[in-house]
C-alpha positions in Angstrom: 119.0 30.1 -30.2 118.1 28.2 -27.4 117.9 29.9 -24.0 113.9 29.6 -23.0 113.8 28.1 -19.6 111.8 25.0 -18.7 109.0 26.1 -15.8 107.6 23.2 -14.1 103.6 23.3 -13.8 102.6 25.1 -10.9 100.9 24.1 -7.9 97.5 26.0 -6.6 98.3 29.8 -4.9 100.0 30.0 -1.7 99.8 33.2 0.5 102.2 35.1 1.3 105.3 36.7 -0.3 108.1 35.5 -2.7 110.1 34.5 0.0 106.9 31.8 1.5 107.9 28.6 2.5 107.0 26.7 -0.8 110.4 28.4 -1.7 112.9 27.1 1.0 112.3 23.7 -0.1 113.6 22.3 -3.3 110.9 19.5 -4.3 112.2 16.6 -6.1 115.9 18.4 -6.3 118.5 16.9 -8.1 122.1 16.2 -8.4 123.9 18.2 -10.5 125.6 16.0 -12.9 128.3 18.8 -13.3 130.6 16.3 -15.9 127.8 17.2 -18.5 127.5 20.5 -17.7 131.1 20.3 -18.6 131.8 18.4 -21.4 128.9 20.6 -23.5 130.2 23.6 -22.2 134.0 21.9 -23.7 132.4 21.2 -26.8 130.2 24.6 -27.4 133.9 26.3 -26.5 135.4 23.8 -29.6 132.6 24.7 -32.1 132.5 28.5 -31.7 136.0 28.3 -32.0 136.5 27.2 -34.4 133.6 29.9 -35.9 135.7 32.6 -34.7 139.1 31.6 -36.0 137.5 31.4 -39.3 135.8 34.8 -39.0 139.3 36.6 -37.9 141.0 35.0 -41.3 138.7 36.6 -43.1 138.6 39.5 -41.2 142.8 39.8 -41.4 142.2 39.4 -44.8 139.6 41.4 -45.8 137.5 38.8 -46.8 133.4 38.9 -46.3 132.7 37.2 -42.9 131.1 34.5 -44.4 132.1 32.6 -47.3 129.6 29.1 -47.3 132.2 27.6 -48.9 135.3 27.8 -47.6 134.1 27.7 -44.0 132.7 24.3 -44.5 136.7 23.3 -44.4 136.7 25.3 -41.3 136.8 22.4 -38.8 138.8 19.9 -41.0 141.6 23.5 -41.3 141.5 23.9 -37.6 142.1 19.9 -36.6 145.2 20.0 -39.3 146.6 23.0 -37.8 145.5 23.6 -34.3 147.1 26.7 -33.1 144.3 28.4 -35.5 142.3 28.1 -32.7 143.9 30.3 -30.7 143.0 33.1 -32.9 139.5 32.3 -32.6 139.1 32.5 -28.8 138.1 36.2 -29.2 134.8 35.4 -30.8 134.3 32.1 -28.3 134.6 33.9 -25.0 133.1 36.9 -25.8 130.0 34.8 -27.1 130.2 32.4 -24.1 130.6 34.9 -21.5 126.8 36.4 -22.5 124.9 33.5 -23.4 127.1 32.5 -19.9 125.3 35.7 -18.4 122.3 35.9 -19.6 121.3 32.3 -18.1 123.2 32.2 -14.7 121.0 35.6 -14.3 118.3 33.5 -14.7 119.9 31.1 -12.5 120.8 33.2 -9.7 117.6 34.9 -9.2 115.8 31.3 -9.1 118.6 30.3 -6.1 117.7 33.8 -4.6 113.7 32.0 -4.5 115.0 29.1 -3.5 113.7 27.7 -6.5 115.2 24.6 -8.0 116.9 24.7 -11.2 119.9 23.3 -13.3 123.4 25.2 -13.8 123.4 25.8 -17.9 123.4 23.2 -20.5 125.2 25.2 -23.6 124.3 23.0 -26.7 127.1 23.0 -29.4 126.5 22.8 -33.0 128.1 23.3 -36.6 126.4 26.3 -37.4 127.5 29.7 -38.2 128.0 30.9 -34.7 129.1 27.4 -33.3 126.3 26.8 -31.5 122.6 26.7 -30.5 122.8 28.9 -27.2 122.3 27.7 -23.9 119.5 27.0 -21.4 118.6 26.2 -17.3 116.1 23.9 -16.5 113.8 24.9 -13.7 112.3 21.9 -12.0 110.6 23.6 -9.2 106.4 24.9 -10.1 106.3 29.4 -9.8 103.6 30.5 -7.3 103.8 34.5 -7.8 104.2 36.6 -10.7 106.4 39.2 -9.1 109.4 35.6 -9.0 108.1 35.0 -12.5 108.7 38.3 -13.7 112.0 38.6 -12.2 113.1 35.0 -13.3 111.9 36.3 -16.6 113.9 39.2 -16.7 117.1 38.6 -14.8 118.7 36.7 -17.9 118.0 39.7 -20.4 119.2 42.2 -18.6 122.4 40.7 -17.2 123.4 39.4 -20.8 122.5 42.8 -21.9 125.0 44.6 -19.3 127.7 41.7 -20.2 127.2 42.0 -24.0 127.5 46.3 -24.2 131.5 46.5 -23.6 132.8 43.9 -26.0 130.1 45.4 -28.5 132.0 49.0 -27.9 135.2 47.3 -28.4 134.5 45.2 -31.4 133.4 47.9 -33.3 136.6 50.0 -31.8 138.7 47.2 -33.2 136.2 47.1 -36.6 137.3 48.5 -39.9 135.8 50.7 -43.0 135.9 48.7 -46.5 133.2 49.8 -48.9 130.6 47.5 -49.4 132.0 44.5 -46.9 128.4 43.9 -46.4 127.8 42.9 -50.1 130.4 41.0 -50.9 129.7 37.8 -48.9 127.1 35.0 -48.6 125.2 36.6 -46.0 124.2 40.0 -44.9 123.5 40.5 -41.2 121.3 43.2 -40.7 122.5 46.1 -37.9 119.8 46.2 -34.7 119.2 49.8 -33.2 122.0 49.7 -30.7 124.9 48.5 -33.4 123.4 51.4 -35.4 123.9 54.2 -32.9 126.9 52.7 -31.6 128.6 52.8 -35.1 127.3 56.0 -35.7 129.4 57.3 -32.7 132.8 55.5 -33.7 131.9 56.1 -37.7 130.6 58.9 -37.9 129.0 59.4 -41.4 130.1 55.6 -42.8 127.4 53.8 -43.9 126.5 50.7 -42.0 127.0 48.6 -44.9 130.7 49.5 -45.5 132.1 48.9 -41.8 133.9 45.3 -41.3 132.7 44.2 -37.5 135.6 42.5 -35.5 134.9 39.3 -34.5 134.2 40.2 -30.9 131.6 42.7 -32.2 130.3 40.0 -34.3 130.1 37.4 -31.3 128.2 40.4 -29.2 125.8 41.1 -32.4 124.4 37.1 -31.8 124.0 38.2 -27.8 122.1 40.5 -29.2 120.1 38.7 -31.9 119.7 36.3 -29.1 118.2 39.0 -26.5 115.9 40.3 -28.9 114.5 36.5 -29.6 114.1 35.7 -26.0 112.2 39.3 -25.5 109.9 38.5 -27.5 106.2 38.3 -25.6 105.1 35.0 -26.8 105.1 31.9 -25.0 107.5 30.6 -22.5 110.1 32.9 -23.8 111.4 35.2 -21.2 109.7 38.1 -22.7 106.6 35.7 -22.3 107.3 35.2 -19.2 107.2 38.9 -18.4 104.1 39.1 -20.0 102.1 36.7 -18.2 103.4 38.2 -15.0 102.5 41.6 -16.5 99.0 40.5 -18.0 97.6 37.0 -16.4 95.0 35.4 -18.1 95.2 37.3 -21.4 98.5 36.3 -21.4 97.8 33.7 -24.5 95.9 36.1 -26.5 98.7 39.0 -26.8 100.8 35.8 -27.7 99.2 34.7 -30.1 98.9 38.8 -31.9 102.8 39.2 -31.0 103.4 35.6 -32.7 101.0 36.4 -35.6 102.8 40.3 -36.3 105.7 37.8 -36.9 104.7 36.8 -40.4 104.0 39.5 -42.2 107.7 40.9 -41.0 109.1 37.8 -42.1 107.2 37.7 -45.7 108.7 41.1 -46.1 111.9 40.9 -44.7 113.2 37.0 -43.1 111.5 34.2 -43.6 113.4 33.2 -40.9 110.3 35.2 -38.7 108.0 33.3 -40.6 109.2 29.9 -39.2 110.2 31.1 -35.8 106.1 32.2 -36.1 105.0 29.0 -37.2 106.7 27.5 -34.2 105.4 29.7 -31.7 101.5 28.8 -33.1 102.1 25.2 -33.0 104.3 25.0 -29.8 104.9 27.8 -27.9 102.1 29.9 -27.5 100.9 28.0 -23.9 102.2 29.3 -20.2 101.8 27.3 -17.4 99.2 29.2 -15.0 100.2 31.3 -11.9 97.2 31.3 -9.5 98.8 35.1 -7.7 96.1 37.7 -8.1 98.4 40.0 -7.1 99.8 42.8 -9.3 103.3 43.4 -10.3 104.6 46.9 -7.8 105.9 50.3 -9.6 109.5 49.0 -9.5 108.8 46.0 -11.5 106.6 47.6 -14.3 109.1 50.4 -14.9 111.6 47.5 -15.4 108.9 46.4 -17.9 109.6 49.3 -19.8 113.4 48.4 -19.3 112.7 45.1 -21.6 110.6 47.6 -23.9 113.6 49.2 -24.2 115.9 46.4 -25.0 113.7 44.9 -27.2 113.4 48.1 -29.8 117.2 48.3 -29.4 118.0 44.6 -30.0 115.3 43.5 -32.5 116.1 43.5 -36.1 113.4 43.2 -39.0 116.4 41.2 -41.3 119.1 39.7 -39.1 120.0 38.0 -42.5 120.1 38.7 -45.9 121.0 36.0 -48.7 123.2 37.1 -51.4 
C-alpha cells in the first residue's frame, strides 16, 4: 500500500533548531489543486465500497470473506443495485479514516515545520481492499533529523491510535464459525495485536475459527499497512526513523532489514520476497541530512514506541492461498 512520503533532496546543514528560518518559508510552494484531492478521495470511497458491501454479504451469510469469484461481479452487483453500497460504508470509512490519519499526521507535523507538503492523494483501485493506500508529497528539502524523525513517525502513530477502537469493535461485532479461515480463497494471517485482542473477547477460540466484521477487517489492512510503512528500509517511514536514528549507516541496516525479507517470504509470503526485491532495486537510498546532531531522550524512547508497533503489527503471512 502506498503511503511513503516523497522528501525533496536536501540542501547543505543550517544551524540552529527545527524551528530555523529555512522552515518559515515554503520554497517553490504550490497551489493546492483541492478538485483532485477530491475526486480520488470520491473514487477510493467508491472502490472500497464497494469491497466492503461485498465483505458484509458474506459475512451476513456466513460465507468466507473472500470468494475470487463471485467478487469479481462485485462492482457490476453494486451499479445494478446501488443501495448495496450503503451496507459497505462500514468497511470504507473505517479504512479511510486511518489511511486518512495516518498521512495528515504526517501532514500536520510538516505544517507544524513549516515544511511544504501536499494534502493526501488516496489512490483507488480494484483490488481486495479497494484501494492502494494513500500518500503526501513533501516538496520542501529536511535539514535536521529530530523534523525527520518526527515527520517519520507522526503518520504511524496517529493511524495506530485511529485504527485501535474500530479494531476492538470489529472483533466485538465478529463471530465464532469453525474453520471460517479455511473455507475461502485466501487466508489472512492474525498480527500480534489481533491475536491478543481476540484472545480477550474469545477467550480459548482459535484464531482460525473467528469470522472478523468487516470493520475489523478494514482495521486489519491499517494494520498490515503500519507494519509495511515501519519497516527500516528506505524512504519508508520506518526508514525514515532510521536514518534520523543512525545517519550514515543508514543504507547498510537497509539493505540487512531488506535482505531478512527473503528468507521470510520463501518461507512464509512470497509477497516479502517481491516487496524485498523492490526495496534492493529502488528503495534502499535516503536523501542525506547534513545535522550532526543526535536525536534527545524523548525521541529515542519514541523509537522504541515504533519498535513496539512494529512487533505488534508485522505479520510473517498476511496471506495464505488456498
Amino acid at each position: 500500500m502506498a503511503s511513503n512520503d516523497n522528501f525533496s533532496q536536501p540542501a547543505p546543514a543550517l544551524a540552529g533548531d527545527g524551528r530555523s528560518q529555512a522552515y518559515r518559508s515554503w520554497h517553490g510552494q504550490r497551489r493546492p489543486r483541492y478538485w483532485l484531492h477530491i475526486l480520488l478521495l470520491l473514487l477510493t470511497l467508491f472502490t472500497t465500497t464497494v469491497v466492503g458491501a461485498r465483505l458484509w454479504q458474506n459475512f451476513a451469510a456466513d460465507r468466507p470473506a473472500f470468494d475470487l469469484e463471485r467478487d469479481l461481479t462485485a462492482y457490476t452487483e453494486c451499479l445494478k443495485h446501488p443501495a448495496l453500497l450503503l451496507s459497505g460504508l462500514p468497511f470504507s470509512l473505517t479504512l479511510l479514516t486511518v489511511l486518512l490519519f495516518h498521512e495528515m499526521g504526517h501532514y500536520v507535523a510538516c505544517r507544524h515545520y513549516h515544511i511544504d507538503a501536499s494534502l493526501p492523494y488516496f489512490l483507488p483501485a480494484p483490488t481486495l481492499i479497494g484501494t492502494f493506500g494513500a500518500f503526501i508529497r513533501i516538496r520542501s528539502p529536511i535539514f535536521n533529523k529530530r523534523i525527520l524523525f518526527d515527520v517519520g513517525i507522526a503518520g504511524p502513530i496517529a493511524g495506530f491510535v485511529a485504527l485501535l477502537p474500530p479494531l476492538a469493535i470489529g472483533l466485538a461485532y465478529s463471530k465464532v464459525i469453525p474453520g471460517i479461515a479455511a473455507r475461502g480463497d485466501l487466508m489472512f494471517g492474525s498480527p500480534l495485536l489481533v491475536r491478543l485482542l481476540e484472545a480477550a473477547i474469545f477467550p480459548g477460540v482459535s484464531p482460525l475459527d473467528i469470522y472478523l466484521h468487516p470493520v475489523a477487517r478494514a482495521a486489519w489492512v491499517g494494520i498490515f499497512a503500519t507494519a509495511l510503512n515501519l519497516l527500516p528500509i528506505g524512504q519508508l517511514d520506518g526508514g525514515h526513523v532510521l536514518y534520523a536514528y543512525l545517519g550514515e549507516h543508514h543504507r547498510r541496516f537497509s539493505l540487512i532489514f531488506a535482505l531478512a525479507l527473503i528468507p521470510i517470504g520463501l518461507k512464509f509470503w512470497l509477497g516479502w520476497v517481491l516487496w524485498a526485491a523492490f526495496f534492493l532495486v529502488f528503495g534502499l537510498r535516503h536523501p542525506p541530512v547534513y545535522d550532526p546532531q543526535s536525536l534527545d531522550g524523548t525521541r529515542k524512547r519514541l523509537t522504541l514506541l515504533a519498535v513496539a508497533m512494529l512487533i505488534l503489527s508485522f505479520t510473517l503471512a498476511p496471506l495464505t492461498s488456498l
